[in-house]
N, C-alpha and C positions, 0 to 999 in steps of 0.2 A: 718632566723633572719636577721633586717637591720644592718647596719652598725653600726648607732649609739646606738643600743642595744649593739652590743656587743664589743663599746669601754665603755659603761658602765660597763660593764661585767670585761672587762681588768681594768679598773681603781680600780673597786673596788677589786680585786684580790691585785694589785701592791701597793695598798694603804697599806694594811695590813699584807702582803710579807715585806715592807718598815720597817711597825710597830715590826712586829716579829724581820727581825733585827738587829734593832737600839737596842729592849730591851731584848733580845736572853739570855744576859748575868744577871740574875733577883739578886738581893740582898735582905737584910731585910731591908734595908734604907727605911725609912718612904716617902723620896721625892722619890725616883725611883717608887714606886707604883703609889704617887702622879702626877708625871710628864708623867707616863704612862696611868692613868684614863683622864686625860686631855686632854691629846692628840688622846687619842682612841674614848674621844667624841665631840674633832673636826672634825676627821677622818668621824666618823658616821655620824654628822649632815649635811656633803658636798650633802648626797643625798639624795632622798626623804623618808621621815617619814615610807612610806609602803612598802619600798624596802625591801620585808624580806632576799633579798640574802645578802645585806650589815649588815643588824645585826647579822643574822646568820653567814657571814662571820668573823666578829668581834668578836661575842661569840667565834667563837672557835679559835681564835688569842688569845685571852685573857686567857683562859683556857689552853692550851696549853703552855705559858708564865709559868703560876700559876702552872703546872706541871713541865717545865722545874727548877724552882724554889724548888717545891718539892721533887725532886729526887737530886739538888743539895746541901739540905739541909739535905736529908736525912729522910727527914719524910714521 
């Protein structure tokens, strides 16, 4: 693997390492989810359309969040 594959590879890891967390701590607030879809599809859009490691990286960022959320909600 070249180099610049695998500062892609780092970026997109530290990106949503970042994303986790900044929002680690999840609420019901309507804007926390909102601020958090936002930003999760800035995050996404920095790299290309068919990079499936970046959305798959992201799905499970985000899923993971929605779980830490659920377990501290209790549901």
């Amino acid at each position: 693997m070249d180099e610049e594959t695998l500062k892609l590879y780092f970026n997109i890891y530290t990106d949503c390492w970042k994303l986790f967390k900044k929002y680690s701590n999840p609420t019901a607030d309507e804007q926390f989810w909102k601020k958090l879809t936002d930003e999760s599809m800035e995050i996404r859009n920095k790299y290309p359309e068919d990079n499936e490691l970046a959305t798959q990286v992201m799905i499970a960022t985000l899923e993971e969040i929605n779980n830490v959320y659920k377990q501290k909600a209790g549901v």
